[in-house]
C-alpha positions as CSV (number, residue, x, y, z in Angstrom):
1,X,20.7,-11.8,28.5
2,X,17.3,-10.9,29.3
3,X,17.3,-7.9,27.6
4,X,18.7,-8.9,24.1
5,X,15.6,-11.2,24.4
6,X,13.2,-8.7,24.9
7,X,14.7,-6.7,22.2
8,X,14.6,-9.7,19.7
9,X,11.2,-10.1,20.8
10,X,10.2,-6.7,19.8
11,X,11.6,-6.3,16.5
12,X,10.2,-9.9,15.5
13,X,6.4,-8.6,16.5
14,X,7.7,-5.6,14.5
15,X,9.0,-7.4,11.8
16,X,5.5,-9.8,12.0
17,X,3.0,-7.1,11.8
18,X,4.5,-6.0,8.4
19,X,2.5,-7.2,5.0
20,X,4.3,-7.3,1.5
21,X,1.8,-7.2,-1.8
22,X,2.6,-7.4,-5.3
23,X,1.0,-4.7,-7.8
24,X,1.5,-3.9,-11.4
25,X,0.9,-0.6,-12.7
26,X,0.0,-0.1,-16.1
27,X,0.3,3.6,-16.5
28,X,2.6,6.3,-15.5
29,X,1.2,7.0,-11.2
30,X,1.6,9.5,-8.9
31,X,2.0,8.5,-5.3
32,X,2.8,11.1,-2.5
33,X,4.2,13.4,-5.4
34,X,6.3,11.1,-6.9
35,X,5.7,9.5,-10.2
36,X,5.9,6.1,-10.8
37,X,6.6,4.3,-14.2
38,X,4.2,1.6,-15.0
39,X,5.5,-2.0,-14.6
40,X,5.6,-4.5,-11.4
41,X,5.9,-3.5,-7.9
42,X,6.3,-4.7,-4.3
43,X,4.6,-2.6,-1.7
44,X,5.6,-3.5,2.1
45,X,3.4,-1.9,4.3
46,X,3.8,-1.2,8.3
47,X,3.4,1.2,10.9
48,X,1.0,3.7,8.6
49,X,3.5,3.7,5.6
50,X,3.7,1.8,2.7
51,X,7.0,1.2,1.0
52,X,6.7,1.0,-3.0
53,X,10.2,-1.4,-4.6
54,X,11.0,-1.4,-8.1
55,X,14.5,-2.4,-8.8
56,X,16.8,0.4,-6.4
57,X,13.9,3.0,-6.7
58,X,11.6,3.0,-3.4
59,X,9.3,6.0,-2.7
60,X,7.5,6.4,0.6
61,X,4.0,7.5,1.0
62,X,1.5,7.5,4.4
63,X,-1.6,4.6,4.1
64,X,-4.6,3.6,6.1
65,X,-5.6,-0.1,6.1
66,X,-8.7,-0.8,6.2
67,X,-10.6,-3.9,6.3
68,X,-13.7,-4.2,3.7
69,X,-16.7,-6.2,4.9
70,X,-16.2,-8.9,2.4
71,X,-13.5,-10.5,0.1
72,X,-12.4,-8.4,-2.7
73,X,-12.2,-11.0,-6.1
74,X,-9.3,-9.2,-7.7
75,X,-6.4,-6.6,-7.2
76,X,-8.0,-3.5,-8.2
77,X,-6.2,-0.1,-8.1
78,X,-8.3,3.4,-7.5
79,X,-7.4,6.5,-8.9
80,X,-7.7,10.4,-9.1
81,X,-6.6,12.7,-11.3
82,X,-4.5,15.1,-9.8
83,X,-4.5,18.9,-10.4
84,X,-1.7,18.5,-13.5
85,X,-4.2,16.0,-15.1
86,X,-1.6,12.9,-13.6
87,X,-3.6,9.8,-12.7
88,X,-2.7,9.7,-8.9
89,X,-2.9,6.4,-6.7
90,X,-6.0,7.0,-4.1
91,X,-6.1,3.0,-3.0
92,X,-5.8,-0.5,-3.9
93,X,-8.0,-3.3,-3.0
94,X,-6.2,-6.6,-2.5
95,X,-7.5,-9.4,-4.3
96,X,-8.3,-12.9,-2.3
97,X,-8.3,-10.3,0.6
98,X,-10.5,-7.7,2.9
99,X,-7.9,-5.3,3.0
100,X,-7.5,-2.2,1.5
101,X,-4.7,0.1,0.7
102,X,-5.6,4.1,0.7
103,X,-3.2,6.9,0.2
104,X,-3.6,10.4,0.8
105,X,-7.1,10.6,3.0
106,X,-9.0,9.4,0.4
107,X,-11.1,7.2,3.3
108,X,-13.3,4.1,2.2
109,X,-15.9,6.4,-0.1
110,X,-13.7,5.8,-2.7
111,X,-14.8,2.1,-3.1
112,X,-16.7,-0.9,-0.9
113,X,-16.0,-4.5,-1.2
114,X,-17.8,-6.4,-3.9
């Protein structure tokens, strides 16, 4: 008995310490090598990775959370163009938020809160 509550206790602090956002993308986006068509997506992050739903279609791709010093005002995406001329996802601020979003070592150069 014990131990099925210790496992339930785990998984719900893993479960817990997992954030879900909502983004839209307005153009064709590379993330991790994969391109993404533009429209609305839900991005679950946890444990380093962030998960990117659109209908069946999920791709995978390796993230850093930071925390900004202030509040960012709005949802605002960061890009690169990558070496095919793509537009490729470097981070996403969160709106109403300190947190930031950023894929493929960009690091926090790419943008400071407002």
């Amino acid at each position: 008995m014990r131990k099925n509550f210790m496992l339930f206790a785990l998984a719900a602090a893993g479960l817990a310490s997992a954030e879900t956002y909502h983004v839209k993308l307005l153009d064709p986006t590379v993330l991790n090598g994969t391109e993404l068509k533009a429209g609305e997506y839900k991005v679950d992050v946890a444990d380093n990775k962030a998960i990117f739903h659109s209908g069946k279609k999920s791709v995978e791709a390796p993230v850093k959370v930071e925390t900004a010093g202030g509040k960012f005002a709005n949802t605002t995406l960061r890009y690169g163009a990558g070496a095919d001329g793509k537009m490729t996802l470097q981070a996403i601020q969160v709106g109403g938020s300190k947190t930031r979003l950023v894929f493929g070592g960009a690091g926090s150069e790419i943008g400071s809160a407002p």
